[in-house]
Structure formats: C-alpha cells, structure tokens
N, C-alpha and C positions, 0 to 999 in steps of 0.2 A: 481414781488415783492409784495407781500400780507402784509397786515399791518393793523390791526382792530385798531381803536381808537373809543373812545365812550365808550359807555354801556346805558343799558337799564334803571339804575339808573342816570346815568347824568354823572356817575364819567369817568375818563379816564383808559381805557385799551390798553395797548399795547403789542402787539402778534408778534415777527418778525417770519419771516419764516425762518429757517434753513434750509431749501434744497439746496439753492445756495451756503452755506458756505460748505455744506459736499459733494455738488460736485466738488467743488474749492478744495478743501483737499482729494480728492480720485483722483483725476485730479495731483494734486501736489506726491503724494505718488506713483502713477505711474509713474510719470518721475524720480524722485529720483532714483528708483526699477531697471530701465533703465539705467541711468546712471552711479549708482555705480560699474558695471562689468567694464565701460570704464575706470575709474578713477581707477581702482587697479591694469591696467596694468604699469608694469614699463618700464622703459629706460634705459638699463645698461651704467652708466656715471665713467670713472676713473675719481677721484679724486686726489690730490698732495698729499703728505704726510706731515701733521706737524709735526717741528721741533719747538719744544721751548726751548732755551738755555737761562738760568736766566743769570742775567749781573750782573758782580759787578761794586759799584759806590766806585770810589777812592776819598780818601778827594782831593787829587789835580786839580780833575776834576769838582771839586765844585766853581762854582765861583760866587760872589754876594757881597754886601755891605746893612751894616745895614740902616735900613729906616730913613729916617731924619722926616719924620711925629712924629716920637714917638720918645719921652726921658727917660730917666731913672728917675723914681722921688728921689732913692737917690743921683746919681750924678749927672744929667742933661745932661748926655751921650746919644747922639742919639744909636738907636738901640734895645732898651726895652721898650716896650708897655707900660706905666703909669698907675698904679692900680686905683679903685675909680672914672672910667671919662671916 
C-alpha cells in the first residue's frame, strides 16, 4: 500500500494507490463471469394450481355491536363516533 503524504512545500498530498482496488474488482468480475452460467440453470418444479373463488358476505353472517366508547352527539346513542373531539 503506497501512500505519499507531504510535499515539497510543506502542504499535504495524498496519492492512494489503485492497483489493489482494480485487482479486487477484476478478481470480483471473474467470479461473477463464472458463476453466472451456474445460476441460469433451472429445476423443473410442478407447481399447484391456483384457484381463487371470491366469497360473498351475507348480512347474516355479519355479526358485531356498536362501540360503547363513542356516542352520538345528537342522541347520545352509543355506536357513532362524536364529531369535533
């Protein structure tokens, strides 16, 4: 790893070396180059087949009660959210 700091005026220079980054990256592009013919081979896999049947919702099938947290501000009827608050 080569690294000039200094200079001949006093001030600071610094020079990194990039040979080690472009051999790490010509090293790295190689293996890639390599691996990518491994990686495109497939696996012939069956799969299920989806089915999606949409549902209908009957009111009957709905069941629930209004929230007793909230009143109505005209009636004071639980079940409607209080505008204003």
């Amino acid at each position: 790893m080569a690294m000039n700091v200094g200079g001949e005026e006093g001030g600071a220079i610094a020079s990194i070396n990039t040979t080690p980054l472009v051999d790490v990256m010509l090293v790295l592009l190689i293996i890639f180059l390599i691996t990518i013919p491994v990686i495109t081979k497939t696996v012939p896999v069956t799969l299920p087949k989806a089915v999606n049947i949409p549902t209908q919702t009957k009111p009957e099938n709905i069941t629930g009660s209004p929230s007793p947290r909230f009143t109505s501000a005209a009636t004071g009827r639980p079940g409607t959210k209080t505008s204003g608050g």
